[in-house]
Backbone as ProteinMPNN parsed JSONL, in Angstrom:
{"seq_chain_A": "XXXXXXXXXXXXXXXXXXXXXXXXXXXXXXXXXXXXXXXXXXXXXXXXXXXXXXXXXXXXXXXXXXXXXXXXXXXXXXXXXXXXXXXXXXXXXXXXXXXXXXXXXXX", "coords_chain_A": {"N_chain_A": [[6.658, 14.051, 12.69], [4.555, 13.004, 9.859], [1.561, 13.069, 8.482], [-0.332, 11.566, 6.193], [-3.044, 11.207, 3.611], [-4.288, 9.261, 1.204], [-6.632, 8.714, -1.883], [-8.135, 5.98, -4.056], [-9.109, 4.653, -7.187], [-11.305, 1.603, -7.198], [-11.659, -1.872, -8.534], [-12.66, -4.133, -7.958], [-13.539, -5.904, -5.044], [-11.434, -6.618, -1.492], [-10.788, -8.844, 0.36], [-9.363, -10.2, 2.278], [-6.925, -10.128, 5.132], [-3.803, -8.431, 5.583], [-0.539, -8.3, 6.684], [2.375, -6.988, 6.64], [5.917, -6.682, 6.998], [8.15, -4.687, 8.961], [8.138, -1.665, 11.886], [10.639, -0.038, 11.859], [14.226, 0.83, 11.56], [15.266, 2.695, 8.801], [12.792, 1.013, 7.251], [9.293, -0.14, 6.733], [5.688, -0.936, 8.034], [3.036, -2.147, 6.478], [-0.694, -1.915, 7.149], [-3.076, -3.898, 5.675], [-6.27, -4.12, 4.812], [-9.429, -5.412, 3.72], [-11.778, -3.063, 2.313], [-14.759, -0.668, 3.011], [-15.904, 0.362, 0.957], [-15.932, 0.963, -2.36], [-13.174, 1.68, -3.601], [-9.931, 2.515, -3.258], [-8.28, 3.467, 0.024], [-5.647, 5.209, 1.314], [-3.38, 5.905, 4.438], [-0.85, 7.044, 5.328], [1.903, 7.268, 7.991], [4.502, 8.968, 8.192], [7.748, 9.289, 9.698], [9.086, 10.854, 8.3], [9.027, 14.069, 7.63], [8.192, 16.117, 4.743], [8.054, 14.925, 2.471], [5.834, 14.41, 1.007], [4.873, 14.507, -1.989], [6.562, 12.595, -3.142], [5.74, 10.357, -1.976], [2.783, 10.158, -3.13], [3.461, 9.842, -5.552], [4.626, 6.852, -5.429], [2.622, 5.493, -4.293], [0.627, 6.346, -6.532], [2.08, 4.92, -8.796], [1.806, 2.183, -7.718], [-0.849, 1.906, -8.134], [-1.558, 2.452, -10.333], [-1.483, -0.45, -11.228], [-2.546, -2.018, -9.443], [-5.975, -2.638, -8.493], [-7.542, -3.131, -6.227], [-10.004, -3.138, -3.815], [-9.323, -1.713, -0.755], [-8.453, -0.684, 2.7], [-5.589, 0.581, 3.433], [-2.4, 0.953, 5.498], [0.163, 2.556, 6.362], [3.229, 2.493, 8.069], [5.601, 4.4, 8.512], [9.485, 4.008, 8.671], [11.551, 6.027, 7.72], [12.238, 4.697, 5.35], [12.704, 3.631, 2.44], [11.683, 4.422, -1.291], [11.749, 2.44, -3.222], [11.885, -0.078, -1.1], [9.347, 0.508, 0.112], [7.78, 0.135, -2.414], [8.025, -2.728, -2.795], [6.979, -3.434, -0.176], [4.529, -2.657, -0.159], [3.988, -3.819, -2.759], [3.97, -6.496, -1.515], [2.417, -7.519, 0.655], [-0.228, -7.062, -1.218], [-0.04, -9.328, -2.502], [0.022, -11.118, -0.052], [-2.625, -10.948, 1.016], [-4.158, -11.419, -1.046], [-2.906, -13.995, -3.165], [-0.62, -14.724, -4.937], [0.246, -13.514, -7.273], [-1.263, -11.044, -7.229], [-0.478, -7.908, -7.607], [-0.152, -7.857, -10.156], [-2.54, -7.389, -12.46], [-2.437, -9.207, -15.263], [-1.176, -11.075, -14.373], [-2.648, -12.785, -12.826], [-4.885, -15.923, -12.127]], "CA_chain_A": [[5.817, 12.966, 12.216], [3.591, 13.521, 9.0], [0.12, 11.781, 8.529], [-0.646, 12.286, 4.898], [-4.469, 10.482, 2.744], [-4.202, 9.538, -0.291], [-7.561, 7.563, -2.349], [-7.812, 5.83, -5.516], [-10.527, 4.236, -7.902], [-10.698, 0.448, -7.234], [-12.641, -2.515, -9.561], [-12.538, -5.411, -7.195], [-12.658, -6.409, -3.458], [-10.371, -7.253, -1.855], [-11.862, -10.068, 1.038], [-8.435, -10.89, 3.401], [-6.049, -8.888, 5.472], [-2.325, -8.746, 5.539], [0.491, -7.436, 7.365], [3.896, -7.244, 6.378], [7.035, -5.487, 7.402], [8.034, -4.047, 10.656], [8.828, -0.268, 11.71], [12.117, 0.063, 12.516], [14.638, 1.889, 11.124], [14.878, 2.354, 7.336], [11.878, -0.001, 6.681], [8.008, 0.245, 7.277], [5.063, -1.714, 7.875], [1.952, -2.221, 5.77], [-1.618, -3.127, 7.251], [-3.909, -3.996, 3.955], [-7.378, -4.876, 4.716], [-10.978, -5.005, 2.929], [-12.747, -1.843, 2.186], [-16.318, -1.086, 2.876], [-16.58, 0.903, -0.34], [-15.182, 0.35, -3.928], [-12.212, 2.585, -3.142], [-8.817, 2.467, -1.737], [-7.769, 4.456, 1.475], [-4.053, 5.022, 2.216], [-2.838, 6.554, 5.47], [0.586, 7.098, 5.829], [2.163, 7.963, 8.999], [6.005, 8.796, 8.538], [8.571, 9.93, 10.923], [10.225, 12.088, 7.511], [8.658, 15.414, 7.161], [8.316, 16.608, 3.278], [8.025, 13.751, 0.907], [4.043, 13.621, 0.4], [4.946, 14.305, -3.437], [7.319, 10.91, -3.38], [4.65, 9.187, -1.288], [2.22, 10.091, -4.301], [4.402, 9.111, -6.901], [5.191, 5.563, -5.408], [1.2, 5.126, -4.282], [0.246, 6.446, -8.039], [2.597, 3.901, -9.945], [1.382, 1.171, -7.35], [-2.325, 1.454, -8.272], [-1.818, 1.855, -12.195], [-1.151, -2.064, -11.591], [-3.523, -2.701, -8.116], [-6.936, -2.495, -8.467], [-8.373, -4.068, -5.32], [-10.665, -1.823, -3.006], [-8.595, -1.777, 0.143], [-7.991, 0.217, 3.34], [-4.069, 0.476, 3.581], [-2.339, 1.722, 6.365], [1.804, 2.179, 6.169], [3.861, 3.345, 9.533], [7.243, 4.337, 7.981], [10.133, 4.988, 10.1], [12.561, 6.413, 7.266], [12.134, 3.631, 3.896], [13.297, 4.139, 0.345], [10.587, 4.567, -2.489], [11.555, 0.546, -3.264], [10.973, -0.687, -0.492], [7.652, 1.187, -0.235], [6.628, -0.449, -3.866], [8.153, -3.835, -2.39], [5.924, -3.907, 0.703], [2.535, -3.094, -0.897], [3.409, -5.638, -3.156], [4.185, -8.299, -1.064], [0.935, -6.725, 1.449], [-1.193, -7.201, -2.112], [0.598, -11.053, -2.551], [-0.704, -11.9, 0.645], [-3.99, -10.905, 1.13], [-4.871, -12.125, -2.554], [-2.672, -14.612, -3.691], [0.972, -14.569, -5.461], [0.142, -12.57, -8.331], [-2.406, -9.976, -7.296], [-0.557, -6.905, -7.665], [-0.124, -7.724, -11.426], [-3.242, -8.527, -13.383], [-1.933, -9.827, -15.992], [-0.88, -12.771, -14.788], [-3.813, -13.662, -12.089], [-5.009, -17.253, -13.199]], "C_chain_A": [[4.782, 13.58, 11.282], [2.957, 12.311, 8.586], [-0.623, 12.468, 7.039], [-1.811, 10.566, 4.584], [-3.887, 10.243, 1.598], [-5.653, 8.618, -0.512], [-7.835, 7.18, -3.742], [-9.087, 4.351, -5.466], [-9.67, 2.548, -7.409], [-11.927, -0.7, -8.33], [-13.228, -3.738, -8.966], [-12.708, -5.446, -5.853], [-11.828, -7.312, -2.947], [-11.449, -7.95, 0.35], [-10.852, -10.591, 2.647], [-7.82, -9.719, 3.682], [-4.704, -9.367, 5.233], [-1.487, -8.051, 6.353], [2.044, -7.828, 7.104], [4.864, -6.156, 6.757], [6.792, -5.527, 8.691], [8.379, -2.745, 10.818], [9.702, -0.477, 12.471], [13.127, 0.948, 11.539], [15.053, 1.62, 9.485], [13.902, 1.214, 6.862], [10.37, 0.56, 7.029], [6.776, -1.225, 7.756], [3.911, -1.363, 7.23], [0.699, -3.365, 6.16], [-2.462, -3.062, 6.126], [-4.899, -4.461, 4.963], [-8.897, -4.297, 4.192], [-11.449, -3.141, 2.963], [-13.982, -2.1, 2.565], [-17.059, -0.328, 1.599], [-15.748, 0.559, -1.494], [-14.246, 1.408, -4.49], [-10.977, 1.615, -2.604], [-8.464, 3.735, -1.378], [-6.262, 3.832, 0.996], [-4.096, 5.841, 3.311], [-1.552, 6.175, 5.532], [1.103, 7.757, 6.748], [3.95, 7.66, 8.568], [6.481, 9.619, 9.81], [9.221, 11.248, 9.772], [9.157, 12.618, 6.825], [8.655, 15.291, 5.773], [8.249, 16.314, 2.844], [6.786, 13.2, 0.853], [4.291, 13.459, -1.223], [5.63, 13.021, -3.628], [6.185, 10.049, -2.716], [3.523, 9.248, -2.672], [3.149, 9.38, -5.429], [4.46, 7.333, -6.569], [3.474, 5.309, -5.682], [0.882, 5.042, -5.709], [0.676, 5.312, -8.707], [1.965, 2.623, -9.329], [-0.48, 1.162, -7.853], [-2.708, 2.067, -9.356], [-1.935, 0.414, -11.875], [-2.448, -2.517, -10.617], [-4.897, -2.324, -8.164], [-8.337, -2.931, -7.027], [-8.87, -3.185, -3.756], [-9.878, -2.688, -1.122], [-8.107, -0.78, 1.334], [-6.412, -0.203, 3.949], [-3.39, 1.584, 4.544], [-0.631, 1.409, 6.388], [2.179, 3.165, 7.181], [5.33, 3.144, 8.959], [7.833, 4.836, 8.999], [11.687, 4.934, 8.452], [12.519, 5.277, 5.696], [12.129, 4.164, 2.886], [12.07, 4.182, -0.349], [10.375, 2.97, -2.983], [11.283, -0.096, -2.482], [9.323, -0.344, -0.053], [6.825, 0.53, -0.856], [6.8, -2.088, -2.985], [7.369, -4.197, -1.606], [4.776, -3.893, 0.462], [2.616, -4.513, -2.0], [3.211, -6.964, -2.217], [2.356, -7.963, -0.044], [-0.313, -7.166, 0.194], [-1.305, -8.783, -2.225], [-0.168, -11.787, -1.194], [-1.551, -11.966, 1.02], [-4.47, -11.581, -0.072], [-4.15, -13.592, -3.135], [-1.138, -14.218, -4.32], [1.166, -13.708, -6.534], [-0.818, -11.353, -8.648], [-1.978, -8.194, -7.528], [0.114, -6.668, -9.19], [-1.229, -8.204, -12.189], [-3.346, -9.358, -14.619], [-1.741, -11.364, -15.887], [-1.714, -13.645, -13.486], [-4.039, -14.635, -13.009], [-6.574, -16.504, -13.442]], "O_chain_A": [[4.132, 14.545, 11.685], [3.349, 11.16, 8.394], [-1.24, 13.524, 6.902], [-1.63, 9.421, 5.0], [-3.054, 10.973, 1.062], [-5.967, 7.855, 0.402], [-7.768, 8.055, -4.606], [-9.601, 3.602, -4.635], [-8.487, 2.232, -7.284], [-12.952, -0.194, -8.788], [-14.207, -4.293, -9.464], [-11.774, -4.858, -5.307], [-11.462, -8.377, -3.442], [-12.325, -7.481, 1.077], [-11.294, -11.098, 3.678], [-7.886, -8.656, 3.066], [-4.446, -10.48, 4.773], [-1.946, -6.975, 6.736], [2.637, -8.866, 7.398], [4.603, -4.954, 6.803], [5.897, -6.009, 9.386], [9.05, -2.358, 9.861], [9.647, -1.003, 13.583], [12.607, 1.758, 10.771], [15.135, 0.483, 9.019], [14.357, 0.463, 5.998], [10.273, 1.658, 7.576], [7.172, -2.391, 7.754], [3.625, -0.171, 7.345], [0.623, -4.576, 5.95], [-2.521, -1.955, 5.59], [-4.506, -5.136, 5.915], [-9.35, -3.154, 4.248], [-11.243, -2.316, 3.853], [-14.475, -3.228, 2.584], [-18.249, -0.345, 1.285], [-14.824, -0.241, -1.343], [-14.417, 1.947, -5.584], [-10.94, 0.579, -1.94], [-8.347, 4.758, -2.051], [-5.858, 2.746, 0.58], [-4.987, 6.685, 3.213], [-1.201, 5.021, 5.779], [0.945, 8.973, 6.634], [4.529, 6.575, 8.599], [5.86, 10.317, 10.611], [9.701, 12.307, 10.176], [8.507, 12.142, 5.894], [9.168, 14.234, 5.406], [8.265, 17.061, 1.865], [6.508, 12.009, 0.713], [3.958, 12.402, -1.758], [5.079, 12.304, -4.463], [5.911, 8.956, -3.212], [3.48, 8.178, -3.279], [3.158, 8.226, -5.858], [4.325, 6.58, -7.533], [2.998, 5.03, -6.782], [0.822, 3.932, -6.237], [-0.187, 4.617, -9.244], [1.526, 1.834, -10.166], [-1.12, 0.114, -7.773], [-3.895, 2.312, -9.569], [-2.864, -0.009, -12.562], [-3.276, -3.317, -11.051], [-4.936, -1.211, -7.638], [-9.567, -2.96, -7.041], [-8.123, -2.758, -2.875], [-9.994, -3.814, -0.639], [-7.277, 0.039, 0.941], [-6.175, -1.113, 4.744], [-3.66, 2.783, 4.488], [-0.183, 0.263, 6.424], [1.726, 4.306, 7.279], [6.016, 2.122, 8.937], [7.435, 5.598, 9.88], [12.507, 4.031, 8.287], [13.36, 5.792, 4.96], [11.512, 5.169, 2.532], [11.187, 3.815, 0.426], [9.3, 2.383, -3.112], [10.403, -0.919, -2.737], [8.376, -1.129, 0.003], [5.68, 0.225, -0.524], [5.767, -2.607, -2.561], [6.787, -5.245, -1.885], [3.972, -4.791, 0.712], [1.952, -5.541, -2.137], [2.539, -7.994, -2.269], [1.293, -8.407, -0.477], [-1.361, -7.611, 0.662], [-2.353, -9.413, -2.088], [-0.822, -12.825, -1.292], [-1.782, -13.038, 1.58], [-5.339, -12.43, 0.121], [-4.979, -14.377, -3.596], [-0.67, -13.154, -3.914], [2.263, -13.173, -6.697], [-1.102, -10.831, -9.725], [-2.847, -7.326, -7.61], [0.743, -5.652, -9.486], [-1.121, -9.338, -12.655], [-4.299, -10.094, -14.874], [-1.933, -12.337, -16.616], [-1.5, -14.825, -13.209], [-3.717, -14.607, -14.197], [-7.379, -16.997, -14.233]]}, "name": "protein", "num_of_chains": 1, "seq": "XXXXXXXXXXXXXXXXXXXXXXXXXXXXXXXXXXXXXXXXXXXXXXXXXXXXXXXXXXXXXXXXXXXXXXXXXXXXXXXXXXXXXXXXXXXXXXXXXXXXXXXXXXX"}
């Protein structure tokens, strides 16, 4: 089991929680909720050893787009790099709204 940080600049708060997913096998879950600083936290707890550099890489590309100060907490038990991006999005979608982990097209 590896328990890897990651933290990244944020512009916004973010005000609701979320929870999506479940751990089970190839999948994860993602709890999202508020920050108390103008930051996001990750904690990732996997079950697969060695892939902090892929856990950076997905996190990184997810918060070029996500801006929303957030403590995020993901319990993987084995999940692909897509579903990874898939669950923070949908985790961003429901704490904020349907289009929050693109700003572009917030109303």
């Amino acid at each position: 089991m590896e328990h890897l940080t990651f933290d990244y600049p944020a512009q916004r708060a973010v005000t609701a929680r979320a929870h999506v997913g479940v751990v089970g096998s190839g999948d994860l879950e993602v709890l999202l909720s508020p920050a108390t600083s103008m930051s996001a936290s990750v904690i990732v707890r996997t079950s697969v050893d060695g892939y902090s550099h892929i856990w950076k890489s997905v996190l990184d590309r997810f918060f070029t787009r996500y801006d929303g100060a957030a403590q995020i907490e993901i319990n993987d038990f084995g999940a692909t790099p897509g579903v990874v991006a898939l669950r923070l999005a949908e985790a961003a979608e429901a704490a904020e709204g349907t289009h929050a982990a693109d700003p572009e097209q917030r109303p």
